[in-house]
C-alpha positions, 0 to 999 in steps of 0.5 A, spaced: 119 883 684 126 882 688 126 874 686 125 875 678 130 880 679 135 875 683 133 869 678 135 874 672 142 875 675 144 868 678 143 866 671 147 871 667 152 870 672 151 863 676 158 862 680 157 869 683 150 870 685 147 866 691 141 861 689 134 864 689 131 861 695 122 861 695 120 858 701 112 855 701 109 855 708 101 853 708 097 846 709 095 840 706 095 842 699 102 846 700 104 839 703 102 835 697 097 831 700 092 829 695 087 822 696 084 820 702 083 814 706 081 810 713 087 808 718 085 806 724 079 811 724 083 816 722 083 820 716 089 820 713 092 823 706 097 820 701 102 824 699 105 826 693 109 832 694 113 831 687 107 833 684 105 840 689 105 846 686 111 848 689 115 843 684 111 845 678 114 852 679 121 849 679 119 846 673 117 853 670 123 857 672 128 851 669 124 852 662 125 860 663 132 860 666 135 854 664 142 854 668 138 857 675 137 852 680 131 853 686 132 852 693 125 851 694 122 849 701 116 846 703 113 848 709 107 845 709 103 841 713 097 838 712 092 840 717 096 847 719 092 853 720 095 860 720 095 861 728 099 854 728 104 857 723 106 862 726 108 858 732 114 854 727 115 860 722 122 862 725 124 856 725 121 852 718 122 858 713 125 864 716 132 860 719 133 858 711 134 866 709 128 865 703 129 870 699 121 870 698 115 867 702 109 864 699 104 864 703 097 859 703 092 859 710 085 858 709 082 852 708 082 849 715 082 855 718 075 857 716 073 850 718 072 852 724 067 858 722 067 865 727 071 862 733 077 863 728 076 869 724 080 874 728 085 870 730 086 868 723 087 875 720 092 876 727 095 871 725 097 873 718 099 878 720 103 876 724 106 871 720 107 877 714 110 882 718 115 877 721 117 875 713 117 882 711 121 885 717 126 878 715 128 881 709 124 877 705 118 878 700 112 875 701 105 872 697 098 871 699 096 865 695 088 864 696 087 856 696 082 852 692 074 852 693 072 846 697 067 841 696 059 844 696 056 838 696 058 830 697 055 827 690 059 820 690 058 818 697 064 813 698 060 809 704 065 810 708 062 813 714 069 817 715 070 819 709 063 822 708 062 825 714 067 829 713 065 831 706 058 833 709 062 837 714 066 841 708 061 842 703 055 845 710 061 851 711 062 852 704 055 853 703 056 858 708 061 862 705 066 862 711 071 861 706 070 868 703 069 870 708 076 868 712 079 870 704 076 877 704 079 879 711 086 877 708 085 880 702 083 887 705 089 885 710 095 884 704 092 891 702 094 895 708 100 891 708 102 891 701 103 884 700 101 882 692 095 876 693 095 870 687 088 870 688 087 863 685 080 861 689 078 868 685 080 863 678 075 857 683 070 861 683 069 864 675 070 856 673 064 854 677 060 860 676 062 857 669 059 850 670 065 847 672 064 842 677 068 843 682 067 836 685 072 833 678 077 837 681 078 836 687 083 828 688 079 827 694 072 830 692 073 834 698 079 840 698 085 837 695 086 838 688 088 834 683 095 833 681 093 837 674 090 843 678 096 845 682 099 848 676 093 853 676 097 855 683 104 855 679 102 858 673 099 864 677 104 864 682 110 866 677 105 870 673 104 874 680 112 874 681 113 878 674 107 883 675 109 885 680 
């Protein structure tokens, strides 16, 4: 892609080349948000973005090119959906000039079952063709699996509520579902997809308990699984 190749001459000629831009647009995960807990009985995540994924491949790309800095962009938020990210992508990543866009809807998007559907293949592709049409490449990142089951209830009711809710329209696919719209969309657009919940779905047909990777035993990964993101990001950035 474009942005090894502007990574490779900002590195053979630091002072003469603009620093490489990757703007991260997504959800809670591209947030940063990790564990769970009740506040005024709303459900609220704790954030720590330093350890996001977007901050993993910052720490690759210093190992590889060890004078190069990032300007990385965290544009996510939790709770976002695709056609809510069309609305703030102007303004949260394409004002920045990024030189590529990562790209993670998915997990609350197929929460709501049908009734989003075609508006989330509409909306990513809107929100793909505006990135292309800027200048910028663009990544789809497939996220995580969710919970299938809640296995240790927590006993608090918002909390296990919300995990039954979860793993009752995992069990029903509307994930894949929603992810093979988008990859049969990046396949017409020609947009690369880092298909990471591809790698989810070999672990547990594996045996992996998926619930042990998740911090909140619902949807956010644990610190150490964001580098699974990192590392088949980059790895999607040199293929192709």
């Amino acid at each position: 892609m474009k942005i090894i190749e502007k990574i490779s001459k900002k590195q053979e000629s630091i002072r003469h080349n603009k620093l490489p831009t990757i703007a991260f647009m997504g959800d809670s995960v591209t947030h940063g948000c990790f564990d769970v807990y009740v506040k005024n009985n709303k459900l609220e995540t704790f954030i720590d973005m330093k350890n996001a994924y977007h901050e993993k491949i910052r720490e690759i790309f210093s190992m590889l090119y060890t004078e190069t800095p990032l300007v990385i962009i965290n544009a996510g938020i939790s709770g976002d959906r695709a056609d809510l990210g069309v609305d703030r992508l102007q303004r949260d990543v394409l004002d920045y000039n990024p030189d590529l866009v990562v790209v993670c809807y998915g997990l609350n998007d197929a929460s709501r079952g049908e009734k989003l559907l075609d508006k989330y293949e509409k909306s990513l592709e809107s929100i793909f063709e505006q990135i292309i049409k800027s200048g910028a490449e663009v990544i789809f990142m497939t996220p995580n699996l969710r919970t299938d089951k809640c296995d240790q209830p927590t006993g608090c009711q918002i909390i296990d509520d919300t995990a039954e809710l979860v793993a009752k329209n995992e069990n029903e696919g509307w994930l894949e579902i929603y992810l093979n719209r988008a990859r049969v969309l990046c396949d017409r657009l020609g947009v690369p997809v880092c298909d990471c919940n591809m790698l989810w779905q070999k672990l547990k047909e594996n045996n992996v308990e998926i619930n042990s990777l998740l911090s909140n035993r619902i949807n956010h990964p644990t610190e150490k699984m964001h580098w699974l993101f990192a590392y088949e990001l980059v790895r999607t950035m040199f293929l192709n």
